[in-house]
C-alpha positions in Angstrom: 42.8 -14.8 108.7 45.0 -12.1 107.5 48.5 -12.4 106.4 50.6 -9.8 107.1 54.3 -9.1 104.3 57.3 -10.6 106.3 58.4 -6.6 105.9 55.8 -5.2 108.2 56.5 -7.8 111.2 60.5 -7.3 111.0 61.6 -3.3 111.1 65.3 -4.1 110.0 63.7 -5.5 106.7 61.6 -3.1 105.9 65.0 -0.2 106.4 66.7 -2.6 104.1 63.8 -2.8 101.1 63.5 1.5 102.1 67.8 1.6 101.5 67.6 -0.2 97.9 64.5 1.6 97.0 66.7 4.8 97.3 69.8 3.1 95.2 68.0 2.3 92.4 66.1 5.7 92.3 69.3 7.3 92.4 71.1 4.8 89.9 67.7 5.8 87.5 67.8 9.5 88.0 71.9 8.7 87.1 70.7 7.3 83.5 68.8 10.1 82.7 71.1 12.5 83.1 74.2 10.9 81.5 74.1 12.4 77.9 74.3 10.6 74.8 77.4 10.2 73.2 77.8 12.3 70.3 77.7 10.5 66.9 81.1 10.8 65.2 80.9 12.6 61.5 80.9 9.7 58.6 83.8 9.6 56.7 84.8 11.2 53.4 83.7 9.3 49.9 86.4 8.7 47.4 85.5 7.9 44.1 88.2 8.3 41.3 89.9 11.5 41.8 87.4 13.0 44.0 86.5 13.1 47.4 83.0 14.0 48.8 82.3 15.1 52.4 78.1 15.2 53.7 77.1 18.5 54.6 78.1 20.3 57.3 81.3 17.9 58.2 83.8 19.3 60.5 86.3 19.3 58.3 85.1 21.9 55.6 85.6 24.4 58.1 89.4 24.0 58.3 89.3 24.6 54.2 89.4 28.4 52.8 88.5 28.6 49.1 89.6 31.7 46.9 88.3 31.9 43.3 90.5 31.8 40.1 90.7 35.1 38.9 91.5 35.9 35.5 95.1 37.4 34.2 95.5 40.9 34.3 98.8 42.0 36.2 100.6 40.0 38.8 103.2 40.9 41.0 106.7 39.5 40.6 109.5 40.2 43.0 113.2 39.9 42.4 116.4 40.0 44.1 118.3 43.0 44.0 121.2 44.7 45.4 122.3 48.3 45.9 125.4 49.5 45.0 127.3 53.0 44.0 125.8 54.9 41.2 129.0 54.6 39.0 128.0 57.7 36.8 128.6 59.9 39.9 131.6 57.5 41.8 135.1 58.0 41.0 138.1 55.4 42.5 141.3 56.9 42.9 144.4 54.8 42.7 148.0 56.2 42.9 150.1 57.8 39.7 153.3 57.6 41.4 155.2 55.9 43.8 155.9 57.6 47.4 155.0 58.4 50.8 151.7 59.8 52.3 153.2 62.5 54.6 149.0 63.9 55.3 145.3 62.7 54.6 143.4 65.5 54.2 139.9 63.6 54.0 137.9 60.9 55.9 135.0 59.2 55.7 131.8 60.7 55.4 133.7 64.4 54.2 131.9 66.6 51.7 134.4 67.4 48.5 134.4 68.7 45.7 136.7 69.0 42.7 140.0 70.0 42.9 140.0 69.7 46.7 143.1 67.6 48.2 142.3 64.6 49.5 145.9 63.5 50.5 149.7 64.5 50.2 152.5 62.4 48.5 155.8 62.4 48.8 157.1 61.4 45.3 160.8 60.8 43.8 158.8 59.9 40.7 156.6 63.3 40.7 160.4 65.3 41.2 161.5 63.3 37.6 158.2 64.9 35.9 158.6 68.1 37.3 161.7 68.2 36.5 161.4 67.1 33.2 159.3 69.8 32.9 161.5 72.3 33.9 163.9 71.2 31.6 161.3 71.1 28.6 160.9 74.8 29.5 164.6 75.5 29.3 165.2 73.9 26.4 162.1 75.6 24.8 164.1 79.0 25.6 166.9 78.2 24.1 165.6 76.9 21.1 163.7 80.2 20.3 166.6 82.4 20.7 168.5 80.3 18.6 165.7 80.5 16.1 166.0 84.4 16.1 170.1 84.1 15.7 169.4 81.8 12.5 167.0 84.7 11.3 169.0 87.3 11.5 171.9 85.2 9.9 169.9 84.2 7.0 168.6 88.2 6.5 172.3 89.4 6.3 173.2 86.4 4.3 175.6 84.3 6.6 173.9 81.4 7.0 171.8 78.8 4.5 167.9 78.0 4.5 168.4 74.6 5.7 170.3 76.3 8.5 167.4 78.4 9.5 164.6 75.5 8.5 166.6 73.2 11.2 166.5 76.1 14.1 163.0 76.3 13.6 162.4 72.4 13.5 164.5 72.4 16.8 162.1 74.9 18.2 158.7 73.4 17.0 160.2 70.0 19.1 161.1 71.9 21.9 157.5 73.5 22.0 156.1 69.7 21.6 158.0 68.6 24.3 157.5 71.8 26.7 153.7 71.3 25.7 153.5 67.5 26.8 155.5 67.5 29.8 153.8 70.7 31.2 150.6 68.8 30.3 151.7 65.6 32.3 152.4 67.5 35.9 149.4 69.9 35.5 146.8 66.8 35.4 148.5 65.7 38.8 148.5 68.9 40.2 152.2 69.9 40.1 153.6 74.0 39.4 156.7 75.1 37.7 159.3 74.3 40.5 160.4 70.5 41.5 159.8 70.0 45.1 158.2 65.9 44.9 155.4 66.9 46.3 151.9 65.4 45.0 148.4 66.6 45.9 146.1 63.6 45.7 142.6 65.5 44.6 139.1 64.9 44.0 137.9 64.9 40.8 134.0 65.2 41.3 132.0 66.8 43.6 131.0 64.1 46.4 131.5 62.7 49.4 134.4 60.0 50.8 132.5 56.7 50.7 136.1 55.0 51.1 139.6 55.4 52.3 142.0 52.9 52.2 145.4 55.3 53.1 147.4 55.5 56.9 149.9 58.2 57.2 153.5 57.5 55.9 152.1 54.1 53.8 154.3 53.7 51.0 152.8 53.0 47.9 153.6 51.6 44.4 152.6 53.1 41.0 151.3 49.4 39.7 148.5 49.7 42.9 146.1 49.8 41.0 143.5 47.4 38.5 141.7 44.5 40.0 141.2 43.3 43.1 143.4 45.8 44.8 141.7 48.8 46.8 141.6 52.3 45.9 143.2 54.8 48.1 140.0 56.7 48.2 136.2 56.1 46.3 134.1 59.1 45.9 130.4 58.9 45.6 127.4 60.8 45.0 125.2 59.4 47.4 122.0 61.2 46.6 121.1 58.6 43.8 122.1 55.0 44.0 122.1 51.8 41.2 120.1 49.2 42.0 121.3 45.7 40.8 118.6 43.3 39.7 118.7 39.5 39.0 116.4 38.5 36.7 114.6 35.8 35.4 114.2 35.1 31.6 110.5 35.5 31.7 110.9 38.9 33.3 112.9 40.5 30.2 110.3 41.6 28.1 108.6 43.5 31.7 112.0 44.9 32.9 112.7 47.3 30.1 114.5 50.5 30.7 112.5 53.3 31.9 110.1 50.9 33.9 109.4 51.5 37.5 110.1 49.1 39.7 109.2 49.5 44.4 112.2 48.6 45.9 111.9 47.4 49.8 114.7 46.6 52.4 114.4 44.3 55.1 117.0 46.7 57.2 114.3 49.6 56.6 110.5 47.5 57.2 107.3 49.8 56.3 109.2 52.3 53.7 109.3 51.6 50.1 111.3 53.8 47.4 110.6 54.0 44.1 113.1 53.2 41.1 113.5 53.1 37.4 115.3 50.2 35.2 118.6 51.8 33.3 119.6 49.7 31.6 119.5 45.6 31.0 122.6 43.4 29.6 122.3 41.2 26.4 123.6 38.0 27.8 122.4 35.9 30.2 124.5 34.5 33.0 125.5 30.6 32.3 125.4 30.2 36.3 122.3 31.5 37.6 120.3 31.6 34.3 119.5 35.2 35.1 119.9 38.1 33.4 121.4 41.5 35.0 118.7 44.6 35.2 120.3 47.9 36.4 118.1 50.2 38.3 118.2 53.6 39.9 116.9 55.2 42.9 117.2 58.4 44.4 118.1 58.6 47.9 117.7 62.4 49.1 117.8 61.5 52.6 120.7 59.0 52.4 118.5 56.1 53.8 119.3 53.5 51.7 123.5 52.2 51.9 125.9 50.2 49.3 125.6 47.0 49.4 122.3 46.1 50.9 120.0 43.3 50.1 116.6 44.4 48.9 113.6 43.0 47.0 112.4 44.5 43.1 108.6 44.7 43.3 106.7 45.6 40.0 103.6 44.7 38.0 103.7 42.0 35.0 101.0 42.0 32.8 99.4 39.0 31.7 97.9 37.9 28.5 96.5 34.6 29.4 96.1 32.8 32.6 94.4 32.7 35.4 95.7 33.7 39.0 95.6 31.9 41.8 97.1 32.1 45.7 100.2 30.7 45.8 99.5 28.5 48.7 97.0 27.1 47.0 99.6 25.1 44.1 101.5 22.0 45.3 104.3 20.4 44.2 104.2 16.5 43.7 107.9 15.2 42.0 107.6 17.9 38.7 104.1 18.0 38.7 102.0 20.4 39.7 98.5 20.3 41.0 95.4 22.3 42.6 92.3 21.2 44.7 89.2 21.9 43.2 85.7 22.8 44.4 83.3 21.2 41.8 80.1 21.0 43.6 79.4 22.2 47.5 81.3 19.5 49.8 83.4 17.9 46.7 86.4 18.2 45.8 88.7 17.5 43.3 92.7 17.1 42.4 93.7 18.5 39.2 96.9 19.6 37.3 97.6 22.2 36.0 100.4 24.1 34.2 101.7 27.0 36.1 103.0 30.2 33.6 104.6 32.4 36.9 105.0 32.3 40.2 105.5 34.9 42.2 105.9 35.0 46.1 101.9 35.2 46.9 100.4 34.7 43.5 100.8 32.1 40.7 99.4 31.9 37.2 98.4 29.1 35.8 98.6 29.2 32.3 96.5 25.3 31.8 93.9 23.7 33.9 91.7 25.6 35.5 89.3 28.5 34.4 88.6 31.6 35.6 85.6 31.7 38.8 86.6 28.2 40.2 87.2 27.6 43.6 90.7 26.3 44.9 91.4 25.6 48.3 94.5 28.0 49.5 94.4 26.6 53.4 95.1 23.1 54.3 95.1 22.2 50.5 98.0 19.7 51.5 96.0 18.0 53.8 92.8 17.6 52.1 95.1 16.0 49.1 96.8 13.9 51.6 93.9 12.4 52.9 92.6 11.9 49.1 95.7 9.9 48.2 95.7 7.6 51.0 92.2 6.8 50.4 93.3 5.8 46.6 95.9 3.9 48.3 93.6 1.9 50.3 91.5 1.0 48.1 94.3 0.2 45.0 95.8 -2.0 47.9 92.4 -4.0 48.9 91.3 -4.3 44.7 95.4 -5.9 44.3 95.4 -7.9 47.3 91.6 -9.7 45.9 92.8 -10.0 42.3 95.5 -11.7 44.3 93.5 -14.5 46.2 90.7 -15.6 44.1 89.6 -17.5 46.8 88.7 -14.8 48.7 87.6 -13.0 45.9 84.5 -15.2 45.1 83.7 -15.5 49.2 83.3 -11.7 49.0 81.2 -12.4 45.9 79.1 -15.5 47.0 78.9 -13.3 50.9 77.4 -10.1 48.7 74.8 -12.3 47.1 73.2 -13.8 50.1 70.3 -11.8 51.5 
C-alpha cells in the first residue's frame, strides 16, 4: 500500500508549503547580502606622557607634522605707524595777533619757499613796522649829528667827550635800526607801515594741513601744544615710519637696517624702509622701545597716520624653529607634541626664545629634525590629558575603597 504526503492530496497545502519555501529563500538571499558592520578602530594607548595609536588609525590623518628646523633667521613683525617725515615738515603758527583778510593756499597745493600762504591783518605787525621806521629815522639823525660834532671838534668848539657821545648815539641807533629792520624782514614786512602780514612758506612742499577760515581772528599765544597750526607743510615723497618695539628686538633694529613695511589699506604691495634712528629709554607703559624708520614714497601711496606692520629678518644663534601653531599655551607653560616613533606621540615642554606671527623658536626642549604636530595639536593633547585624567581618577578612587581594591586583585588572579 502506498502512502501518499498529506501535501499531494490537498492543493491549498501544497501553495502554502510552495509560499514559505519562497520567504525563507528570500529572507536567506537577504542575509547574504546585508554587509558586515565595519569594526570600529581600537582606541588610543596612554602610558605616562605618551599616547600610542595602531597603524593606520583614522585619526593620524587629521595630524600634519613639520620638522624642527634649526635657528638661522626668523621673521619678526612689529607694529608700526606712519607719520610726517619731520626733517622735511614745517607747522606754522601765528607771530602776531590779527585778522585773515585771504588764504592763499589749500590742501593738496604745491609751495615753495617764500610763497604766501595767507594774509593778516595785524595792529601788532603796524607797531614793528613802525618801530622800524622810526629806528631808521633816528639812525639819520644820529649820523648827521655825528658829522656836526666832527666838524666842531676840528675847528675846536666842541670837547672829545662831546664827539665820543655823538658817535655812541649813532653806533645805538645803528643797533637798533639793525634789529628792528631784522624783526619785520623775517615776517615779510618792507619799509612802509601798512599792518599787513604775509603768512609764507618756509620750505618747498605741499599743504598737508590748514586749519585757517577767512576773517578768523587769531592770538599771538596760538601756538605750543595741543593747539593746531594754521598750516603744516610736508614733503610727502619720503615718510617716517614709527615702530614699537620689543626689548629683544633692539640689538636687530639698529639704524641703517632694512626693514618691509606692509599696509592692510594697500594688500599685495610692500615698500621697503630703513631704521633712523632708535630712542635710549624704554617706555614704562608698553615696555617697548621706539624705532624710527623711513620710507620713500615717490608715488604718494602710502598717507600719515596709517597702521602698518614692520617685517624683517632676526638672526638666531641658538634655537630651533618651529610653526607657530604648533606651541600651546597651558597657564605659563608652554608645551609641543612630539612624534617619537611612527603612531606615538608625546607632550613635552619647552622654552620658547621668540615668537613671531607664524614662527617660534624654541630656545629648550626640542632638537633640531623632530617632528611636531602643527594641525590639531590641541586636540591630540586634549585627548591625552583626559586619558591621564581617567586613569588618575580610577587609581584614586581604588586606593580609596580597599575593598574593592583586593576584588579587582582576587578577580585578576582567577583563571
Amino acid at each position: 500500500m502506498t502512502i501518499h504526503a498529506p501535501a499531494l492530496r490537498h492543493p491549498s497545502m501544497l501553495l502554502a508549503s510552495i509560499a514559505l519555501a519562497a520567504i525563507a529563500s528570500l529572507a536567506a538571499c537577504s542575509d547574504r547580502e546585508t554587509p558586515a558592520a565595519e569594526a570600529e578602530p581600537p582606541a588610543p594607548i596612554v602610558q605616562n606622557n605618551q599616547i600610542r595609536f595602531a597603524p593606520n588609525h583614522p585619526q593620524l590623518k587629521l595630524l600634519t607634522l613639520s620638522e624642527a628646523a634649526p635657528g638661522k633667521s626668523v621673521r619678526a613683525e612689529l607694529p608700526a605707524r606712519l607719520v610726517w617725515n619731520e626733517e622735511h615738515t614745517q607747522r606754522i603758527y601765528p607771530a602776531f595777533a590779527g585778522r585773515i583778510t585771504a588764504i592763499r593756499a589749500d590742501l593738496g597745493d604745491a609751495v615753495r619757499p617764500g610763497m604766501p600762504l595767507a594774509l593778516l591783518a595785524s595792529p601788532d605787525f603796524g607797531i614793528a613796522q613802525a618801530d622800524t621806521a622810526k629806528a631808521q629815522a633816528d639812525v639819520s639823525l644820529a649820523h648827521k649829528n655825528l658829522q656836526r660834532q666832527r666838524e666842531l671838534f676840528d675847528a675846536g668848539i666842541v670837547a672829545r667827550k662831546e664827539l665820543e657821545q655823538a658817535e655812541a648815539d649813532a653806533a645805538r641807533a645803528r643797533a637798533e635800526v639793525a634789529r628792528a629792520g631784522a624783526r619785520t624782514a623775517m615776517y615779510g614786512g618792507g619799509s612802509g607801515v601798512n599792518q599787513r602780514l604775509a603768512i609764507t612758506a618756509g620750505i618747498a612742499g605741499v599743504v598737508v594741513e590748514r586749519n585757517l577760515n577767512p576773517g578768523q581772528e587769531l592770538r599771538a599765544d596760538q601756538s605750543g601744544p595741543g593747539v593746531p597750526p594754521l598750516f603744516v607743510l610736508s614733503d610727502p615723497t619720503t615718510l617716517w615710519v614709527q615702530i614699537d618695539a620689543r626689548e629683544s628686538e633692539v640689538a636687530t633694529l639698529r639704524p641703517g637696517a632694512v626693514f618691509k613695511l606692509s599696509v592692510a589699506a594697500l594688500p599685495g604691495q610692500v615698500f621697503e624702509g630703513q631704521v633712523s634712528a632708535a630712542a635710549d629709554a624704554i617706555d614704562p607703559a608698553s615696555r617697548t622701545i621706539k624705532v624710527r624708520g623711513v620710507v620713500a614714497n615717490p608715488e604718494r601711496r602710502l598717507k600719515a597716520e596709517m597702521l602698518a606692520t614692520a617685517q624683517f629678518e632676526r638672526m638666531l644663534s641658538s634655537g630651533v624653529v618651529v610653526p607657530a601653531s604648533a606651541v600651546m599655551l597651558r597657564g605659563a607653560q608652554q608645551s609641543v607634541m612630539v612624534q617619537v616613533q611612527p603612531g606615538v606621540f608625546e607632550a613635552r615642554e619647552v622654552r620658547v626664545g621668540h615668537a613671531g606671527p607664524s614662527e617660534i623658536v624654541v630656545s629648550r626642549g626640542l632638537e633640531v629634525g623632530e617632528l611636531v604636530v602643527k594641525e590639531n595639536a590641541l586636540l591630540l593633547a586634549r585627548e591625552l590629558r583626559q586619558a591621564q585624567e581617567s586613569a588618575a581618577a580610577v587609581v584614586e578612587a581604588e586606593s580609596a575603597d580597599p575593598k574593592k581594591m583586593s576584588a579587582n586583585a582576587a578577580g585578576a588572579g582567577k583563571p
